[in-house]
C-alpha positions, 0 to 999 in steps of 0.5 A: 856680189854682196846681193848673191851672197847673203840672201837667205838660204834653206834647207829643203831637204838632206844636203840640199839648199835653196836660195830665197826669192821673192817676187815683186808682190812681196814686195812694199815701197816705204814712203820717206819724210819727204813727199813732191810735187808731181810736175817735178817727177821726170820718169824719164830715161835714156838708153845709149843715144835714145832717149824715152820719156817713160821707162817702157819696152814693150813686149814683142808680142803680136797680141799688141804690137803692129808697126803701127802700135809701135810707132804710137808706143814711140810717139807715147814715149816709150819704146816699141818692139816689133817681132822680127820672127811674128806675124807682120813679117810671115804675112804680107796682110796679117789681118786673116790671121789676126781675125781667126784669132779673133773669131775663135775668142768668140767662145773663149780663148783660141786654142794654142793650136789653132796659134801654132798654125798660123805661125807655121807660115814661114818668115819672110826678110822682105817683109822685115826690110818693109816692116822695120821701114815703116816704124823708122820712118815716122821718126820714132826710135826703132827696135826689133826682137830676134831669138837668139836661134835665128840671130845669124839668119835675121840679124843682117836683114833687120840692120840693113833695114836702119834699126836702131836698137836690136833686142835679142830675147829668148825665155833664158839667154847666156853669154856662152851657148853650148851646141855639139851641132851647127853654130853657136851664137857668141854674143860678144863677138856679135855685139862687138861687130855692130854699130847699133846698140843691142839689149839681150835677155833674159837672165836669171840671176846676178852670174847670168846679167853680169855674163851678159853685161860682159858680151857689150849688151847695151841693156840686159833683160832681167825675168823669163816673161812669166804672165798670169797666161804664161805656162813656163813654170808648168812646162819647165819647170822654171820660175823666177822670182822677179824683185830678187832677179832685178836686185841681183841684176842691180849688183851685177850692174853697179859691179860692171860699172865698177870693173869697166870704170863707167860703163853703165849697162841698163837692166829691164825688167820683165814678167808680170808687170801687170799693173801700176803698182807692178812697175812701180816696185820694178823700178824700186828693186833697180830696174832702169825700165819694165817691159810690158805686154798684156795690159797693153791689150785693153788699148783700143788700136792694138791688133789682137783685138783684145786677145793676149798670147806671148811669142813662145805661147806659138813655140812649134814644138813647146808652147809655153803660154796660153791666149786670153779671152778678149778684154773691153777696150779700156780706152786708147793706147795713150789712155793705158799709158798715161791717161785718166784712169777710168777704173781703180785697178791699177790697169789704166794710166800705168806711167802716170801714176809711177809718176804720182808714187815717186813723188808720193816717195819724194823722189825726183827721178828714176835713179833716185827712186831706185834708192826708196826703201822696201819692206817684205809684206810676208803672206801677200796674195799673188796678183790674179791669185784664186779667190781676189776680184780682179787680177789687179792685185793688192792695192798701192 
């Protein structure tokens, strides 16, 4: 626990402490004394018998992700996730849907009701069992996203349906959930009963990943999702601080691996991931791969039509997001991935240039780039903080 135990602590008032964090904009890659050539950076990574040539998880939001985009997203390179509990599994034809999003961005963002009430509609395991089918039958790798409420209820539908790899994800999971009515979720039970592999988030800190790490998770979900659009920390009160998280995480997995004698549990990063730079200095802290959602808006192919909203931003009862504006297309899907960037912001070609700072950095792969020193920048604006031109953020 050497990351938990000498982190800085202060005193905000009588008898009471706070640990330090910092989040991944307080955060600088050093260049080392060495510098390669890009042809010989691999960016890629491999999570059980899956193997990606990018380190993407896309965000299970259906502002970007259609079976559609998810395939494409697979054939890109990366992994696409599908909401089992979104649109495409509560509407047999979500286009109306999708185009009064739409419309009401005429004037601005759609109101988060307006969200709540097209997902009032019920989720339908038909429409599961077709929509896991579609993505699995292209050939990509297949994975789904469930809340950890409605696991027990989905879960069966979405296995059954040949996913390949199941994401359980809530804004803040644990390994043991305490309810006094109905029945709880025991993560370890579940995991240990499956035959596919499970990536679960998100955790907090390093108790928390390794808890998780414990329940046999084959990936752990590090950050609670917060984007420039997310109202978490308004609503709730919670924020993390994601560079800390994902080193904290980092321990907790070198830790496991330890105890286990080999295991290797793979940690993902997320929340605002936003820019090039961004998942650069994810990776750099110790995330084995990030997981991205609203600058994946700008492609032209994703269904929300450029609008951004986040799963809980829809919550029935405690949204915690709002919608976006519409964006221009800034070019295809595997243009915001890795193709030539047309601007200079840190929103276009996002794996390509990981590509070009790893080997700015020297380093030849991902495990070693996560050993590529780091420095505090102190004072450094947020991304998207009042007063910069544009919410990429500081220049890398």
């Amino acid at each position: 626990m050497t990351g938990v135990t000498t982190r800085d602590t202060v005193e905000i008032g009588l008898n009471r402490f706070a640990r330090r964090g910092y989040d991944l904009d307080e955060v600088s890659i050093v260049p080392s004394r060495r510098t390669r050539d890009m042809d010989d950076v691999s960016t890629a990574w491999q999570i059980d018998a899956f193997r990606f040539d990018i380190p993407l998880v896309t965000s299970p939001s259906d502002a970007v992700v259609s079976p559609a985009t998810a395939i494409a997203v697979g054939q890109a390179g990366g992994l696409g996730v599908l909401n089992a509990e979104g649109l495409w599994t509560r509407y047999d034809d979500p286009e109306p849907a999708y185009r009064r999003l739409r419309d009401a961005a005429g004037d601005g963002p759609p109101p988060v009701a307006l969200l709540q009430e097209v997902y009032a509609e019920s989720v339908k395991p038909d429409l599961v069992t077709a929509r896991v089918k579609e993505i699995r039958e292209s050939g990509v790798t297949t994975a789904v996203r469930v809340s950890p409420q409605h696991t027990l209820r989905l879960a069966p539908t979405v296995l059954a349906a040949g996913v390949d790899l199941l994401v359980i994800q809530g804004t803040i999971v644990s390994a043991e959930h305490v309810t006094t009515t109905g029945d709880a979720l025991n993560l370890k039970d579940f995991i240990a009963d499956l035959d596919v592999p499970v990536i679960v988030g998100g955790a907090a800190n390093y108790q928390t990943a390794l808890h998780l790490m414990r329940t046999g998770a084959a990936g752990v979900i590090v950050g609670v999702g917060a984007d420039t659009y997310s109202t978490t920390d308004t609503v709730m009160g919670i924020r993390v601080p994601l560079a800390s998280a994902i080193a904290d995480a980092a321990a907790a997995r070198r830790d496991y691996l330890d105890e286990t004698g080999g295991r290797y549990v793979h940690v993902i990063a997320n929340g605002r991931i936003e820019t090039s730079g961004a998942i650069a200095r994810a990776l750099a802290c110790g995330a084995d791969a990030v997981q991205v959602g609203e600058p994946l808006r700008a492609a032209a192919e994703v269904p929300g039509g450029g609008v951004w909203w986040d799963s809980v931003a829809a919550h029935p009862r405690l949204p915690r997001g709002g919608t976006s504006a519409p964006v221009t297309p800034a070019g295809s899907l595997h243009d915001v991935l890795l193709g030539e960037a047309r601007t200079a912001d840190g929103r276009t070609n996002l794996f390509g240039a990981l590509r070009r700072t790893m080997a700015k950095t020297g380093y030849r792969d991902l495990k070693e780039f996560q050993r590529v020193d780091l420095v505090i920048g102190g004072g450094a604006p947020r991304e998207g903080a009042p007063g910069q031109q544009s919410i990429g953020g500081r220049g890398d």
